[in-house]
N, C-alpha and C positions, 0 to 999 in steps of 0.2 A: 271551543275549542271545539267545533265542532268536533268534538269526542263522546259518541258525539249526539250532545245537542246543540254541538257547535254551530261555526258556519252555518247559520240559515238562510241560504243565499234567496232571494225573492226575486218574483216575478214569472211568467211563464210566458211560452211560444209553442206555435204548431211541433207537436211532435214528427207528423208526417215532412216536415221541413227539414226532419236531421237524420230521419231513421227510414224513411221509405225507400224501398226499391233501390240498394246499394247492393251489392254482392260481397260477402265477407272476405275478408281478407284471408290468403293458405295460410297454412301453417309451416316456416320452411322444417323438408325433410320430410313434412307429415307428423313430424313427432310433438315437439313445444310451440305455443304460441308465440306468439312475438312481444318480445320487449321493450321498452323503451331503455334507451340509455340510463345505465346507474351510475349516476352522478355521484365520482366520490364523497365521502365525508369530509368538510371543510375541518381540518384542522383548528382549532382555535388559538388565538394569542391569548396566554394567560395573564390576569388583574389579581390585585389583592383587592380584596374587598373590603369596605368597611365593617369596622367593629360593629354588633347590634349591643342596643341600652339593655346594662344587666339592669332586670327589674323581676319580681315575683310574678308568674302565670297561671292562672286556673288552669288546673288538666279536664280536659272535658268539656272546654267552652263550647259553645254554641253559635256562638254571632263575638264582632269583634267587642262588641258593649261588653262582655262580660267575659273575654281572652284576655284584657290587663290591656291596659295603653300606655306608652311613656312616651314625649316628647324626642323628637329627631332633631339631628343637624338643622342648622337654618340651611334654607336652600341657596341661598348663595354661595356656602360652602363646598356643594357637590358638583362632580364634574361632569356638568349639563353638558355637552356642545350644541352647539347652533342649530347644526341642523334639528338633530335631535328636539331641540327644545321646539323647532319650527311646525316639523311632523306634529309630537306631540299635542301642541296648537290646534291644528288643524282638527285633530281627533278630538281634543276636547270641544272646539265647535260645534260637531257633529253631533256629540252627547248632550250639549246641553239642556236640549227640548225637554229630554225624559230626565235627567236629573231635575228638572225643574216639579216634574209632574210625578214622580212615578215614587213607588213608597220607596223606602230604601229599609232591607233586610237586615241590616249590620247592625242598626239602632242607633247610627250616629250624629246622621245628619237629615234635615227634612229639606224639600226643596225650597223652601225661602232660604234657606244657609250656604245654595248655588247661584242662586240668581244675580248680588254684584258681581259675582265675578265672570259668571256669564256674558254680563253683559258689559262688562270689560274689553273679554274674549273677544266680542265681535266687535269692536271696534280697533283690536289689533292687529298691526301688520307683522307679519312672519319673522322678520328683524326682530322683532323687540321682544319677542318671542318669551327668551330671557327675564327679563326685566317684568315681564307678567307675570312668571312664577311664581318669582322672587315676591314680589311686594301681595298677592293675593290668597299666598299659600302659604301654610307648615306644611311641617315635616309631624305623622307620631308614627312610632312602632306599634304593630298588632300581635299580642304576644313575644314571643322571644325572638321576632323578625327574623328568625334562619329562614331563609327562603331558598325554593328547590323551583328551578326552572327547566320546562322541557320546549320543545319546538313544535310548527304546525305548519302547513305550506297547502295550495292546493295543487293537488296531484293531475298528471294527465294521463290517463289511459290507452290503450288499443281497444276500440268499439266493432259493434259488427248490428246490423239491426236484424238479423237472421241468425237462428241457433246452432253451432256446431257442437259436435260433441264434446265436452269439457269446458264451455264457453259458460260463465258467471248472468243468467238475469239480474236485469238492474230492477227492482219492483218498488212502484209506487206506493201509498200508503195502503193496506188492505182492506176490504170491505166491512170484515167482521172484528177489527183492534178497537177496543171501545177505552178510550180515558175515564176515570174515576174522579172524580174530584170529592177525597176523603172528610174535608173541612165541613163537606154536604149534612154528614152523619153524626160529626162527632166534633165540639169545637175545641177538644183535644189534640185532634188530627186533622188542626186549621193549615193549610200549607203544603201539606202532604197529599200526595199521588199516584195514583197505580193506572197500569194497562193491561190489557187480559182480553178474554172474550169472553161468552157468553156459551157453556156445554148444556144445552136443554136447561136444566131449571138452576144450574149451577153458575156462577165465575170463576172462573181459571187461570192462569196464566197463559199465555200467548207462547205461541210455538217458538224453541229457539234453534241457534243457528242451523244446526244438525236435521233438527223437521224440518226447515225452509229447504234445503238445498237437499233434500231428500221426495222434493215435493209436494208442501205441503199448503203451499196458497196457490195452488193450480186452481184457477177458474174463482179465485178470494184478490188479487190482485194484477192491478195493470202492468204488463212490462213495459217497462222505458225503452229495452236496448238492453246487448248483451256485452259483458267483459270476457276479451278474450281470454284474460290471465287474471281467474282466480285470485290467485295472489296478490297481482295488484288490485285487484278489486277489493280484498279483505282490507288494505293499507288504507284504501280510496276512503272506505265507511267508517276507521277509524279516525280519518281525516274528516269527515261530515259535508264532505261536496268534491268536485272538480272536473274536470273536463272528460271528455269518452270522444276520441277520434276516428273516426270512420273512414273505412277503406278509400272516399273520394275525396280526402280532406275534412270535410264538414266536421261541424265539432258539437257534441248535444253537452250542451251545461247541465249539470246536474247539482242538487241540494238537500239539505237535509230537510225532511217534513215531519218524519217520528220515526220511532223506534219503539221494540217490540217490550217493553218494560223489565225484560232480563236484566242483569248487572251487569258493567263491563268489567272483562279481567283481561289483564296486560300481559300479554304471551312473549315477553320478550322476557321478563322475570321467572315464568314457568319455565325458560328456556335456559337461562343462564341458570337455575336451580336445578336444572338436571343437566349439566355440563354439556349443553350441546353446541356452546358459542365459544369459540376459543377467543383470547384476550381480543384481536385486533377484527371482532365480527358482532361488539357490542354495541349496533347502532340500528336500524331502521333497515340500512344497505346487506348488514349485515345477516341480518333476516330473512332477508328477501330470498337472499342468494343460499341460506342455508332450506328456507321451504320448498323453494324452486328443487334445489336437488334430491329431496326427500318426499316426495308428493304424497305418500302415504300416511306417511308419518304426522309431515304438515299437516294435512289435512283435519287428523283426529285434532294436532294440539289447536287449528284455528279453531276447531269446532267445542273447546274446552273456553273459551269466550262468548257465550252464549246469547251476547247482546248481538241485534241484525239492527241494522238501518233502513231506514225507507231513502224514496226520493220523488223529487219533484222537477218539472224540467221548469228550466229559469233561461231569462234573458239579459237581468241586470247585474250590478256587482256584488263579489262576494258581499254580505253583512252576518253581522253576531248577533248576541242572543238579544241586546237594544231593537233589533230591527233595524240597524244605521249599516251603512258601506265600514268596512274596517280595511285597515292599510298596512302592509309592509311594515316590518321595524317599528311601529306604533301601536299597534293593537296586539293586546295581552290577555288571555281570558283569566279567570280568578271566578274565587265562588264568592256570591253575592251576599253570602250571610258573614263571611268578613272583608269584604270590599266593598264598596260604595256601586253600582255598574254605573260607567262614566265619571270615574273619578279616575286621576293621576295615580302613578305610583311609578317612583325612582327602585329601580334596579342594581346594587351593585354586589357583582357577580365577580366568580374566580375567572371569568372569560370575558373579555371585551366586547364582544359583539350582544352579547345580553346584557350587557350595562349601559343604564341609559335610564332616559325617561319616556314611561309607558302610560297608555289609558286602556283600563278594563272596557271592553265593549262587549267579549264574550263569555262563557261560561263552557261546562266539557264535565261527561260524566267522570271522566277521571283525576278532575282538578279540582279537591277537596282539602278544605283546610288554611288554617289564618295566613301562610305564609307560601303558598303551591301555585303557580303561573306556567302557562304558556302560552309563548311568546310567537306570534304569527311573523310569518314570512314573505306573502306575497305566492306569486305562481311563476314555473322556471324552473332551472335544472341550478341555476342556484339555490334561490329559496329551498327546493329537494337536499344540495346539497348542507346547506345550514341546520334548515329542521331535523333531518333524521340524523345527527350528529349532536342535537345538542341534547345536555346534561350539563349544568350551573349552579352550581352553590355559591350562597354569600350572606346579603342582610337585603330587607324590605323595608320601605322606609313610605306608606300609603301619606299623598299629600290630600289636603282637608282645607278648607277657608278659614280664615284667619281667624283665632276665637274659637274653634268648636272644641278640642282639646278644653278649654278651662271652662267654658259652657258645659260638657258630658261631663267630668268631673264634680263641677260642682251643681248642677242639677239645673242649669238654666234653662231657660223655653227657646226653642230652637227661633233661628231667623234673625242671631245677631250681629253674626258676623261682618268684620271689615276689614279693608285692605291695610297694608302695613303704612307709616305716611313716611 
């Protein structure tokens, strides 16, 4: 979710391809940069959601092994549709390589306990979509399956490859961000991570958002290209990639590559806790349009989120934290330490368009916790207007191969799973 360690879109191309020798775009009036269209917020239809299994929960779990599990609806039960079930499909494809191979965080499942059904997967046609679910999958809950979903889309910008004054650098990853790999030192702090630099004989944390945009990787990192508008550019790095449109057309793709090891904090909360969003300005749109008029002000509260983003220029489709392409209406980021990455999981939500059936491909610094999703969109002034509108409550109901539930239960070795007959 690329939130972002989201969206890591891969690949690269000549920068001089997208960014040389263009003339920026005025600014009309002289005064604000230019905008793209803010696509309203989609209204949603509202669902009743399914009930989540009362069952007892660890407070303070860690991974889903050890949040409490109970068995879900058969999935025949749930109201798949076609399409849905198709996409889906199709995403689970795509993950199957790395579920086969890669450890899995949650404690649930190993890749031999993906592999039938894997290899199911790819001999089915989009049709039957359905019917592969059904017979390859349960249903369990992970904890109290309340689940809170947000949205994600990628954004498109107004670009310029020459700096005006109040124009956003887009900066590549910097020279002096050094990654830690904690697990090095201490196999207490197996899995754990930090970024920072290097002050003379010291380690420190890395400059955040307030140093950077105050100038502070002048001559430490490469620029990409500049955002006209700030603001969209804050939205862009929350988002963890998207497009940057240049005055001749041309469009320079951009990507997540790292970020400066700050924490992310969500100014939309800071914002509504200090009454600055009235009831009908509680979205993304609404945001936008309140920093825009307040550029002062905005500024201090963006810079009260002290995570920055790097980037990378790319040439091929978005992908998530898998390394795989993710798709519209199909890909869901979640944290890996109660999700499977590349596993299924049924959504159903107080809104309809977040209900459905989803595969984790991504992950996002701000999507923590056994029951916490968001739900990608796709690129568009739809997708724009879907994502920064949604907010979803309901139940989570993560799907598993058949058997792993009474396997983790009762201690068996992983790799036994089999389809329904």
């Amino acid at each position: 979710m690329i939130r972002r360690g989201g969206l890591a879109l891969v690949g690269a191309f000549a920068l001089s391809a997208c960014v040389g020798g263009v003339a920026p775009p005025p600014r009309p009036g002289g005064a604000q940069p230019p905008r793209g269209g803010e696509a309203p917020v989609r209204q949603p239809t509202p669902a009743t959601p399914l009930p989540p299994v009362a069952q007892a929960t660890l407070p303070g779990a860690n991974s889903a092994a050890t949040a409490g599990l109970a068995r879900g609806p058969d999935i025949a039960t749930l109201p798949i549709t076609r399409d849905g079930a198709a996409r889906a499909l199709s995403a689970f494809k795509l993950s199957c390589p790395s579920l086969v191979r890669r450890a899995d965080s949650s404690g649930l499942t190993s890749g031999a306990d993906w592999q039938p059904a894997c290899s199911a997967a790819a001999a089915t046609a989009p049709g039957d979509a359905q019917a592969f679910f059904t017979r390859w999958f349960e249903t369990v809950q992970v904890g109290d399956g309340r689940a809170f979903a947000t949205g994600y889309y990628i954004p498109e910008i107004a670009g310029s490859p020459n700096y005006r004054d109040g124009y956003a650098p887009i900066y590549a990853r910097p020279d002096d961000l050094v990654d830690v790999d904690l697990g090095l030192f201490s196999a207490d702090l197996k899995g754990k991570s930090i970024r920072g630099r290097v002050d003379g004989t010291k380690f420190v944390p890395y400059y955040d958002r307030a140093a950077i945009e105050q100038g502070a990787l002048r001559g430490k990192a490469r620029v990409l290209g500049y955002a006209v508008d700030p603001v969209e550019f804050f939205f862009l790095q929350v988002q963890g990639s998207g497009l940057v449109r240049m005055p001749d057309g041309d469009v320079l793709r951009i990507g997540y590559d790292s970020q400066n090891g700050r924490d992310y904090t969500g100014i939309g909360s800071l914002m509504r806790q200090r009454g600055l969003l009235g009831p009908n300005q509680l979205s993304m749109q609404g945001m936008v349009t309140w920093l825009r008029a307040n550029p002062e002000q905005g500024r201090a509260i963006m810079r009260e989120n002290k995570s920055f983003v790097f980037f990378r220029v790319l040439d091929g489709p978005p992908v998530g934290a898998l390394g795989l392409a993710v798709t519209g209406g199909a890909t869901v980021a979640a944290d890996p330490r109660f999700i499977p990455l590349g596993a299924p999981v049924f959504l159903s939500m107080d809104r309809t368009d977040a209900t459905g059936l989803w595969v984790a491909q991504d992950t996002g610094g701000a999507i923590k916790g056994a029951n916490r999703f968001d739900t990608f969109w796709g690129a568009g002034d739809e997708a724009r207007a879907i994502a920064g509108g949604m907010s979803a409550r309901g139940t989570a109901f993560l799907l598993l191969p058949v058997g792993t539930l009474d396997r983790v239960r009762g201690g068996a070795p992983s790799g036994r799973s089999a389809a329904r007959r």
